[in-house]
N, CA, C, O and CB atoms as a CASP TS submission, in Angstrom:
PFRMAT TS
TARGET T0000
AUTHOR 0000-0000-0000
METHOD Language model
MODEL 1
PARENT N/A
ATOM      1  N   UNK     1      76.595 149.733  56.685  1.00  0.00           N
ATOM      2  CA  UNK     1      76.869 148.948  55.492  1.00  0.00           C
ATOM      3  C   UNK     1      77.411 149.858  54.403  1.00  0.00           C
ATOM      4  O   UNK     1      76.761 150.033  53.373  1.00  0.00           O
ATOM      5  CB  UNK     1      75.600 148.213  55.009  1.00  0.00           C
ATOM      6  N   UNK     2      78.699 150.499  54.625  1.00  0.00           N
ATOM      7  CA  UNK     2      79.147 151.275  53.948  1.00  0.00           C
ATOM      8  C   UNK     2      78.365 152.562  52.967  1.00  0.00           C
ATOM      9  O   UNK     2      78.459 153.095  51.861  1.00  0.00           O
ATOM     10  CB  UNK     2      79.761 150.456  53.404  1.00  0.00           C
ATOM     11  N   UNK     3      77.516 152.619  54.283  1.00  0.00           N
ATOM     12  CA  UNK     3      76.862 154.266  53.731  1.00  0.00           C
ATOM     13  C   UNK     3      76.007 153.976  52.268  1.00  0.00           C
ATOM     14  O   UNK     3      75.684 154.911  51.535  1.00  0.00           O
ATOM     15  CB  UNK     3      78.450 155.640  53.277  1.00  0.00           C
ATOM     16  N   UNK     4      75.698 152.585  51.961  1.00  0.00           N
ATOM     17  CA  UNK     4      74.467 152.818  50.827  1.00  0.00           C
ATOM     18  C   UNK     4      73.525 152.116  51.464  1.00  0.00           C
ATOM     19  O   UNK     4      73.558 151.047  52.072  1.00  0.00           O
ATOM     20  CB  UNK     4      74.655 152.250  49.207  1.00  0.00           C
ATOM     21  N   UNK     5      72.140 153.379  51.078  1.00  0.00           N
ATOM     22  CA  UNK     5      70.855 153.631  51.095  1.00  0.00           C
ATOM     23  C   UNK     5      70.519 152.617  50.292  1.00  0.00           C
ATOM     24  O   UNK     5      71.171 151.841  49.594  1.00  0.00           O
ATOM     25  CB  UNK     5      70.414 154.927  50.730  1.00  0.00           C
ATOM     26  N   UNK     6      68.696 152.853  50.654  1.00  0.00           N
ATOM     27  CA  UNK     6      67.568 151.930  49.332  1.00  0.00           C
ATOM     28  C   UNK     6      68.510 152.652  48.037  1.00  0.00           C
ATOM     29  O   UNK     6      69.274 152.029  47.300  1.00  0.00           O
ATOM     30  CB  UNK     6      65.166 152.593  49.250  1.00  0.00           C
ATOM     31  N   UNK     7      68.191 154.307  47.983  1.00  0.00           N
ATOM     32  CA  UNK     7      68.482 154.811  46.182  1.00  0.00           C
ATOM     33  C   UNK     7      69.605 154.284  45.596  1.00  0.00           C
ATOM     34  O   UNK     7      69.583 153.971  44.406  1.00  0.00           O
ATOM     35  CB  UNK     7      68.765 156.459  45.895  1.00  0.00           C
ATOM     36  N   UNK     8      71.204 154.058  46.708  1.00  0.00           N
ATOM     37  CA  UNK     8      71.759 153.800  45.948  1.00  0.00           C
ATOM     38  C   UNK     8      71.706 152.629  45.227  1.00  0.00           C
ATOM     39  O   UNK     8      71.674 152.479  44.006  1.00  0.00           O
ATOM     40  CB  UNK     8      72.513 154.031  46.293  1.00  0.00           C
ATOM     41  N   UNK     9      71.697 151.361  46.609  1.00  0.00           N
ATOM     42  CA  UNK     9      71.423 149.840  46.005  1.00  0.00           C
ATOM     43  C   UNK     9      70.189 149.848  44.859  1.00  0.00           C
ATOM     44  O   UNK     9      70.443 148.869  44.157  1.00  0.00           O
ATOM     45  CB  UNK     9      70.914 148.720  47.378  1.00  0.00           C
ATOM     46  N   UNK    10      69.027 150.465  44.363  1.00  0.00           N
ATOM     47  CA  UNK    10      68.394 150.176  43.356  1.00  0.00           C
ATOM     48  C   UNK    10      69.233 150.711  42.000  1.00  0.00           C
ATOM     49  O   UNK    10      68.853 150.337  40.890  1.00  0.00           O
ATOM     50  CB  UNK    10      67.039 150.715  43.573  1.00  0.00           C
ATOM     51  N   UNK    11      70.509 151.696  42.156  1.00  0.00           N
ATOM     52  CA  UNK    11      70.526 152.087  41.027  1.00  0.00           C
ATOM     53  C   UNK    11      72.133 151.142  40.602  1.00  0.00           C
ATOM     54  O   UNK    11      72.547 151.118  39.443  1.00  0.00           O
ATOM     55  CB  UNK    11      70.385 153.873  40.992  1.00  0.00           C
ATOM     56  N   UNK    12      72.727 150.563  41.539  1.00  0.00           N
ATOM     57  CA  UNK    12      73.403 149.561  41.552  1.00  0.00           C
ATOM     58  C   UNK    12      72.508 148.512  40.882  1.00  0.00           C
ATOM     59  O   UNK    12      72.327 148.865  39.716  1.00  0.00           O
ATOM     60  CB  UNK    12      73.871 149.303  42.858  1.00  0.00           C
ATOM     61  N   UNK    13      71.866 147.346  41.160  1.00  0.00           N
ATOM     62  CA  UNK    13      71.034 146.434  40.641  1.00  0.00           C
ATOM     63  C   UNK    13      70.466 146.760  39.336  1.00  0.00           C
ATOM     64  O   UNK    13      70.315 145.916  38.453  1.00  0.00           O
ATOM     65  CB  UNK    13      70.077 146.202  41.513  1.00  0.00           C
ATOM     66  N   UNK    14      70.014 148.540  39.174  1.00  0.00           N
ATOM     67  CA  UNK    14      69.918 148.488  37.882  1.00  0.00           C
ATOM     68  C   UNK    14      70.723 148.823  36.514  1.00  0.00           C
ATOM     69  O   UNK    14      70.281 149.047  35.387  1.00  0.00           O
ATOM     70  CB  UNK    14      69.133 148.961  37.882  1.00  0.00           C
ATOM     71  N   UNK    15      72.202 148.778  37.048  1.00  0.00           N
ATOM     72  CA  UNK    15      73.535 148.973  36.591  1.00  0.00           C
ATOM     73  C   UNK    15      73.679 147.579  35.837  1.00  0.00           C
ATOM     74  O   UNK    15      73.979 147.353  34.665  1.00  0.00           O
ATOM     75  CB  UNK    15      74.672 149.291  37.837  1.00  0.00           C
ATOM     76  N   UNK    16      73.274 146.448  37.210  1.00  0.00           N
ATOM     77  CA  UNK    16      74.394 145.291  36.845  1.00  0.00           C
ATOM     78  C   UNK    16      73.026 144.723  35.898  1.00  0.00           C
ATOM     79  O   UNK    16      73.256 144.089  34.868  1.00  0.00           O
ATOM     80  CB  UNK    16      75.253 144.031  38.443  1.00  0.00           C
ATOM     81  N   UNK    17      72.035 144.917  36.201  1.00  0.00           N
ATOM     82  CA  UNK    17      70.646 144.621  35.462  1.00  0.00           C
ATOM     83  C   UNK    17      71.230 144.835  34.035  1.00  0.00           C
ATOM     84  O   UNK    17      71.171 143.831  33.325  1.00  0.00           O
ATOM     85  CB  UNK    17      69.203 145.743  35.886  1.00  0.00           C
ATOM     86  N   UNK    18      71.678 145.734  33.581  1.00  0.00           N
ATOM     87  CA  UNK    18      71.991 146.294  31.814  1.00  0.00           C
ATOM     88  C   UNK    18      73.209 145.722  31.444  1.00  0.00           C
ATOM     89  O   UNK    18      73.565 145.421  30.305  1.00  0.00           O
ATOM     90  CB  UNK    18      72.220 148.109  31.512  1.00  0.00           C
ATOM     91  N   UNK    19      74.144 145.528  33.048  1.00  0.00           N
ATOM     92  CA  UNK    19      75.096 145.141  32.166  1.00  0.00           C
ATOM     93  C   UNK    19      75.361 143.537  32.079  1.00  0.00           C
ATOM     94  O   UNK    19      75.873 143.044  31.074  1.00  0.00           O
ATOM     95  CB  UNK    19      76.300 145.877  32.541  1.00  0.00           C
ATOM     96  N   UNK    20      75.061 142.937  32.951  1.00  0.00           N
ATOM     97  CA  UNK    20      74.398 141.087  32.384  1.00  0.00           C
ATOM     98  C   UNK    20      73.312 140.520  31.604  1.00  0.00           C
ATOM     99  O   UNK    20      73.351 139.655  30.729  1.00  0.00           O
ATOM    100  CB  UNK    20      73.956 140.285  33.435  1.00  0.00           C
ATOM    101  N   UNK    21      72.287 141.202  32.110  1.00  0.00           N
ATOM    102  CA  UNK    21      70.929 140.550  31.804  1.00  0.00           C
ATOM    103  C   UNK    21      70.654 140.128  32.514  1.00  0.00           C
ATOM    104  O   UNK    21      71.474 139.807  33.375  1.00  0.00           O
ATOM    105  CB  UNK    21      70.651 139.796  31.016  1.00  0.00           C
ATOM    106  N   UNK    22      68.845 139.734  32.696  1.00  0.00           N
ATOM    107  CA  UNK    22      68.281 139.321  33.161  1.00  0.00           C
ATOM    108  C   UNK    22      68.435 137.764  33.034  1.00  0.00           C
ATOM    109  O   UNK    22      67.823 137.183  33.930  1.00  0.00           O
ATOM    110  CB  UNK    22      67.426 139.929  32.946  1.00  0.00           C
ATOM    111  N   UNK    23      69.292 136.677  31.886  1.00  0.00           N
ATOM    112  CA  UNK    23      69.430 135.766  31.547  1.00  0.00           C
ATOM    113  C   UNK    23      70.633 135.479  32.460  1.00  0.00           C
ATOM    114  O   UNK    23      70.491 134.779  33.463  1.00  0.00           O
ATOM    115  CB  UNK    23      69.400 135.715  30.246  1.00  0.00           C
ATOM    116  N   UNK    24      71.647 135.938  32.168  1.00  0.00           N
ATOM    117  CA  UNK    24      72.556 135.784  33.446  1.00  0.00           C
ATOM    118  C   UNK    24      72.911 136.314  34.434  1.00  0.00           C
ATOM    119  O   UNK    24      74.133 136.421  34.542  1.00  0.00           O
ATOM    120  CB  UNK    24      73.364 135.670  33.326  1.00  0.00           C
ATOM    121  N   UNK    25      72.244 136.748  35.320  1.00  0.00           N
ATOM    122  CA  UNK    25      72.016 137.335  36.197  1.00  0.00           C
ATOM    123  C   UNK    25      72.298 135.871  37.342  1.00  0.00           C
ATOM    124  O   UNK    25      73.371 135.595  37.878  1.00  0.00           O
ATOM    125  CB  UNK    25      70.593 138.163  35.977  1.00  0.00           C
ATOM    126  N   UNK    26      70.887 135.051  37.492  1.00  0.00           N
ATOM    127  CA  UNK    26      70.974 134.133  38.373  1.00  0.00           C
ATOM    128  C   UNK    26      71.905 133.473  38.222  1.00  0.00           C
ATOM    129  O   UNK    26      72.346 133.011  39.275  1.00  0.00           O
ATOM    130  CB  UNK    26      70.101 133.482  38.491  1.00  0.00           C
ATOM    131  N   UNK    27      72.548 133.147  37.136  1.00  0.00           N
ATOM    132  CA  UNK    27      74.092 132.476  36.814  1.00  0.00           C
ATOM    133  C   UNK    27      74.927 132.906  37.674  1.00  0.00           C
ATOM    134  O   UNK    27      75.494 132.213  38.519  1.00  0.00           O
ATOM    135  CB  UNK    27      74.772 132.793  35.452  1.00  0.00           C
ATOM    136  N   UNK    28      75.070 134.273  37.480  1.00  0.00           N
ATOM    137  CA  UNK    28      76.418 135.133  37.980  1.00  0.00           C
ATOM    138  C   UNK    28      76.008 135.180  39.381  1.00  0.00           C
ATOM    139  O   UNK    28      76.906 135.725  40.024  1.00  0.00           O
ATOM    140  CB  UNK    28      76.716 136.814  37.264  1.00  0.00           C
ATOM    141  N   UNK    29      74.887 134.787  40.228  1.00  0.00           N
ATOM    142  CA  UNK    29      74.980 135.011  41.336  1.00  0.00           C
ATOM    143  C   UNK    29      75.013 133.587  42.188  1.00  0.00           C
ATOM    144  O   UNK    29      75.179 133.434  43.398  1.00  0.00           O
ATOM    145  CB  UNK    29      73.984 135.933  41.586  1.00  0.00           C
ATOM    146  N   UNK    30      74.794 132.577  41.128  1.00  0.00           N
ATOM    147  CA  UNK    30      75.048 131.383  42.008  1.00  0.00           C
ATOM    148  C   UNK    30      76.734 131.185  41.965  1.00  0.00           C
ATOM    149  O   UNK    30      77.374 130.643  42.867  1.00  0.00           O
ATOM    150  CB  UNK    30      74.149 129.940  41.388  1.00  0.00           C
ATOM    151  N   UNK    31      77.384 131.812  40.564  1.00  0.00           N
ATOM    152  CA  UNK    31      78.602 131.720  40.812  1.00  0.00           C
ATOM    153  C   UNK    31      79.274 132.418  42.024  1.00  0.00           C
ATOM    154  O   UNK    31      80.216 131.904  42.627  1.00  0.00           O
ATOM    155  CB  UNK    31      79.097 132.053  39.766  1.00  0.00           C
ATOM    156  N   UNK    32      78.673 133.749  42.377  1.00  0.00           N
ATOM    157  CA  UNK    32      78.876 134.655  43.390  1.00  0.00           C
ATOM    158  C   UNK    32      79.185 133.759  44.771  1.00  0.00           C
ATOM    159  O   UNK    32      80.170 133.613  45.495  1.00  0.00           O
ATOM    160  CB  UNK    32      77.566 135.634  43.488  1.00  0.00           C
ATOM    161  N   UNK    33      77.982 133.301  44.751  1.00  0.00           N
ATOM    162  CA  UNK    33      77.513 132.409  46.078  1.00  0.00           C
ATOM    163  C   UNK    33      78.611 131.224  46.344  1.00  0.00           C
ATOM    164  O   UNK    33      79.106 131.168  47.470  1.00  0.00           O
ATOM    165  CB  UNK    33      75.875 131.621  45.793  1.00  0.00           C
ATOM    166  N   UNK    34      79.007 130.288  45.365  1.00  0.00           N
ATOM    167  CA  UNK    34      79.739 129.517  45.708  1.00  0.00           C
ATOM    168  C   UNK    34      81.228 129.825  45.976  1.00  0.00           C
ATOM    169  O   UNK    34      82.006 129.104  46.601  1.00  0.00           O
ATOM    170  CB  UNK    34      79.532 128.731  44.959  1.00  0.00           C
ATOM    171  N   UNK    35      81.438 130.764  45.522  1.00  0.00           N
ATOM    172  CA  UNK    35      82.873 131.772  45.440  1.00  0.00           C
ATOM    173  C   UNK    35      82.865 132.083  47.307  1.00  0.00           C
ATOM    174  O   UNK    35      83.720 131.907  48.174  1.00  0.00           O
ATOM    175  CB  UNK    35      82.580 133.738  44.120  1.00  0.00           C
ATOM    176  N   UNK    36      81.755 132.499  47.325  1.00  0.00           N
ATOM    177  CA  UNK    36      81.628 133.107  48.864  1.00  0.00           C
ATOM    178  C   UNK    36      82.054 131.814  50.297  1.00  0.00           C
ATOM    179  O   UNK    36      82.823 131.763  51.257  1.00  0.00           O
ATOM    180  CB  UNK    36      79.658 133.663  49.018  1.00  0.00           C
ATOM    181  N   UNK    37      80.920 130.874  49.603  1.00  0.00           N
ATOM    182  CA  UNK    37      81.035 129.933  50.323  1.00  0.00           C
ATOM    183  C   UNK    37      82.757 128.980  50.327  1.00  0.00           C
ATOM    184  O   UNK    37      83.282 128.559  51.358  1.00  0.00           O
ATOM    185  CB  UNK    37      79.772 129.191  49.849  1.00  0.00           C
ATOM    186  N   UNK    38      83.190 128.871  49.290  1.00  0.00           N
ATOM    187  CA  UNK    38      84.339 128.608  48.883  1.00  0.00           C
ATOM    188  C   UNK    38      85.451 128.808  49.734  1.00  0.00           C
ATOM    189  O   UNK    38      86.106 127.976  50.361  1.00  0.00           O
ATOM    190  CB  UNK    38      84.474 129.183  47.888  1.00  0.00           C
ATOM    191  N   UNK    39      85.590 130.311  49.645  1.00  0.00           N
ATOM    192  CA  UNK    39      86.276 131.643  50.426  1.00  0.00           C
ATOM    193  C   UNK    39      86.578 131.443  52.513  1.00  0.00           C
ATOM    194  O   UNK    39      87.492 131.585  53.325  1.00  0.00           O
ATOM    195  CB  UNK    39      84.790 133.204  50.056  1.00  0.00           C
ATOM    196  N   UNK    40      84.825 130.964  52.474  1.00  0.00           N
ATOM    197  CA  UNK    40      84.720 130.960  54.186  1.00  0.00           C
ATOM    198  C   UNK    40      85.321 129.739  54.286  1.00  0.00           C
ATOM    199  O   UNK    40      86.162 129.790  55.183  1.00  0.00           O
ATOM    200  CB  UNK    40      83.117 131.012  55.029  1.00  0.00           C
ATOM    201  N   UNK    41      85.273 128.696  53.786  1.00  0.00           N
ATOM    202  CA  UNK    41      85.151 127.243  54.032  1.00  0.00           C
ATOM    203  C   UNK    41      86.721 127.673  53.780  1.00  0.00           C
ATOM    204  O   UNK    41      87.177 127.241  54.838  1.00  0.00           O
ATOM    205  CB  UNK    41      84.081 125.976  53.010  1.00  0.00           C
ATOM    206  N   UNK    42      87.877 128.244  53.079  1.00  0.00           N
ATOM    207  CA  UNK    42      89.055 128.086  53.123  1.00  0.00           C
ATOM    208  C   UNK    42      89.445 128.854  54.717  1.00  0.00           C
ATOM    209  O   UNK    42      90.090 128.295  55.604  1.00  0.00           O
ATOM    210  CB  UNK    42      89.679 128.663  51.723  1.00  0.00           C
ATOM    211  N   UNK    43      88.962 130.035  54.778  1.00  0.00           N
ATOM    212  CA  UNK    43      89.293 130.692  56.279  1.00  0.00           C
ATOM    213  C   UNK    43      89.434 129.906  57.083  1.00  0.00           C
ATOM    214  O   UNK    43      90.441 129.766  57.777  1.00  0.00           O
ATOM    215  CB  UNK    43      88.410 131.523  56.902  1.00  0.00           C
ATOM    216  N   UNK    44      88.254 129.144  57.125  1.00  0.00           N
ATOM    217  CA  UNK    44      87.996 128.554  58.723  1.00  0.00           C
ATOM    218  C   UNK    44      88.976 127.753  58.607  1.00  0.00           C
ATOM    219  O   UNK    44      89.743 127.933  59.552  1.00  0.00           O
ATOM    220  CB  UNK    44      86.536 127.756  59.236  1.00  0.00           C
ATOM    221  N   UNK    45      89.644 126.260  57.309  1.00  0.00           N
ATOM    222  CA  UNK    45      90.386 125.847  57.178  1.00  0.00           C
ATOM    223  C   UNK    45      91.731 126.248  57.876  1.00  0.00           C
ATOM    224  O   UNK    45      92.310 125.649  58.782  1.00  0.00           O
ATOM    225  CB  UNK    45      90.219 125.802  56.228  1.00  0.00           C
ATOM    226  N   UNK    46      92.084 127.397  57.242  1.00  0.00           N
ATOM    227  CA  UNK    46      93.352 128.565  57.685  1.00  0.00           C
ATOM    228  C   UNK    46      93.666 128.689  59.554  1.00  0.00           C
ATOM    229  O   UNK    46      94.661 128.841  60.262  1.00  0.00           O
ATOM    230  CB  UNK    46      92.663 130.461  57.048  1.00  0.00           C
ATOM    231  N   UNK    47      92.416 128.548  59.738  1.00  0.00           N
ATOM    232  CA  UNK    47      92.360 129.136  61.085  1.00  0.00           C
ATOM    233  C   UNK    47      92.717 128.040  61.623  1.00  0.00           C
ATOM    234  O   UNK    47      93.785 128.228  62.205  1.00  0.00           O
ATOM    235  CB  UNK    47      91.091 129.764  61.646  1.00  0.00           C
ATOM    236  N   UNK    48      92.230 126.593  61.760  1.00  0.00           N
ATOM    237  CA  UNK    48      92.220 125.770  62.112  1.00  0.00           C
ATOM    238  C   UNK    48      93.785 125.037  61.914  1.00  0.00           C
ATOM    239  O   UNK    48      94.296 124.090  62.511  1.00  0.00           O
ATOM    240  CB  UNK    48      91.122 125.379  61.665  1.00  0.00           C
ATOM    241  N   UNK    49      94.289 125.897  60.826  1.00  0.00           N
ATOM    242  CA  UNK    49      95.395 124.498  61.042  1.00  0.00           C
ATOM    243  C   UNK    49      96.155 125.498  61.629  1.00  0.00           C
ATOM    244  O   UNK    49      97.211 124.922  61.891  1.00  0.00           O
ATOM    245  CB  UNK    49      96.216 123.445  59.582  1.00  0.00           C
ATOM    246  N   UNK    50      96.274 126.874  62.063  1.00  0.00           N
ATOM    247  CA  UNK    50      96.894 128.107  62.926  1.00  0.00           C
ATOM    248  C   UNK    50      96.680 127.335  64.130  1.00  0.00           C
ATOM    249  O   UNK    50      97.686 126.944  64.722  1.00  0.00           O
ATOM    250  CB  UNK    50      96.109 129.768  62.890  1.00  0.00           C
ATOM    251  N   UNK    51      95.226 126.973  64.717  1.00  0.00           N
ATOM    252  CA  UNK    51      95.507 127.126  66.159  1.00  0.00           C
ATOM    253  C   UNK    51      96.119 125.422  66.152  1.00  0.00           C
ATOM    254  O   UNK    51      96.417 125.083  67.298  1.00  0.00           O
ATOM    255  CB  UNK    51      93.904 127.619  67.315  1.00  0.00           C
ATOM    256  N   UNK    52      96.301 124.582  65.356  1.00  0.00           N
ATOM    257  CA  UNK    52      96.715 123.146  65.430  1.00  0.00           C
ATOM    258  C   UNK    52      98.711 123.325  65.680  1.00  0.00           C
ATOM    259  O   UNK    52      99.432 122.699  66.457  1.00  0.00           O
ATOM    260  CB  UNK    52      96.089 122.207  63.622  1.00  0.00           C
ATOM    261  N   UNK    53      99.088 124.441  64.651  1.00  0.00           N
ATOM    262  CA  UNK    53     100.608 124.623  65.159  1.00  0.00           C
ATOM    263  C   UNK    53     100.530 125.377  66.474  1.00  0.00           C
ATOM    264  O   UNK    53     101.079 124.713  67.353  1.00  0.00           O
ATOM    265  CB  UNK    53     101.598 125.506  64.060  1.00  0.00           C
ATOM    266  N   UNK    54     100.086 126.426  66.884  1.00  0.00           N
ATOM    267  CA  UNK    54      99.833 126.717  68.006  1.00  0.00           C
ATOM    268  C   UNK    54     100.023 125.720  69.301  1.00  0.00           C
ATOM    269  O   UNK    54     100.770 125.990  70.242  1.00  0.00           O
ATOM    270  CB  UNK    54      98.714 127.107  67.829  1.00  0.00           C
ATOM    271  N   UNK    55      99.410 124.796  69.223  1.00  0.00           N
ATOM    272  CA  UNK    55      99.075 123.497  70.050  1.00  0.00           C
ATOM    273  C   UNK    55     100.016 123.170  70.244  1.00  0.00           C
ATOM    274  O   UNK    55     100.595 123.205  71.329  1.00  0.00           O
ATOM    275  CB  UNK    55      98.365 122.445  69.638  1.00  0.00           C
ATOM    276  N   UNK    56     100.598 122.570  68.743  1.00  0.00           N
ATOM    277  CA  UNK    56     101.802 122.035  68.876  1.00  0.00           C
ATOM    278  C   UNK    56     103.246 122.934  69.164  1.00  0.00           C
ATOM    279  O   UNK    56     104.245 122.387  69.631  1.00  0.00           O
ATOM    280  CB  UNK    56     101.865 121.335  67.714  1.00  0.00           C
ATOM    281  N   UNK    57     103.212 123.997  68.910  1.00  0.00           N
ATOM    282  CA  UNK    57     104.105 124.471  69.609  1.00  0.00           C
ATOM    283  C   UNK    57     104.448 124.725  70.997  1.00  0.00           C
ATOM    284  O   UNK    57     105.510 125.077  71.511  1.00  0.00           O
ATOM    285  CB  UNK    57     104.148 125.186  69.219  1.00  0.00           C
ATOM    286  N   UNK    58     103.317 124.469  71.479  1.00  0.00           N
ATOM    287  CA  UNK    58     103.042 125.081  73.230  1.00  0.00           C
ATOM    288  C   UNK    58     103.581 123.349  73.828  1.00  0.00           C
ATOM    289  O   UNK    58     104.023 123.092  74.948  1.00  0.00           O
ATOM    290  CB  UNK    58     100.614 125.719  73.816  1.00  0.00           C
ATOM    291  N   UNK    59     103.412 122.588  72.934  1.00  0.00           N
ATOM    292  CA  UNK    59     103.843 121.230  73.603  1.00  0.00           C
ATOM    293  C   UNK    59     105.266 121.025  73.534  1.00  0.00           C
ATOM    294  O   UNK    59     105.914 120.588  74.485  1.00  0.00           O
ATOM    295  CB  UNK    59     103.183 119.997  72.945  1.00  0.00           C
ATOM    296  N   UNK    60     105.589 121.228  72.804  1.00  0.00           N
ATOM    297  CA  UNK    60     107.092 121.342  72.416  1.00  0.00           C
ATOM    298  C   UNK    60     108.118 121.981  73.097  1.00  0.00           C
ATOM    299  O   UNK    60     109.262 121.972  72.642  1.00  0.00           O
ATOM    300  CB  UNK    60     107.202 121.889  71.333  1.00  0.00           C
TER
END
């Protein structure tokens, strides 16, 4: 996982800790989250309409 340890990830968290707050913190990570989810849900989209020309090209 790209070479960070416990030390580094605590001193990360206590980076983003000072630089949001503890007030928006859970904000910024549900925004995180839906961004993520967002993101996959377009891939798979992507992929899907790839192997649909695919299809249709092989019929053609």
């Amino acid at each position: 996982m790209l070479g960070l340890g416990a030390p580094e990830l605590l001193i990360i968290l206590a980076v983003v800790l000072l630089l949001f707050g503890g007030t928006r913190l859970p904000k910024l990570a549900r925004s995180l989250g839906q961004a993520s989810k967002e993101f996959k849900a377009g891939v798979a989209d992507g992929t899907r309409d790839d192997d649909d020309a695919k299809k249709e090209a092989k019929t053609d």
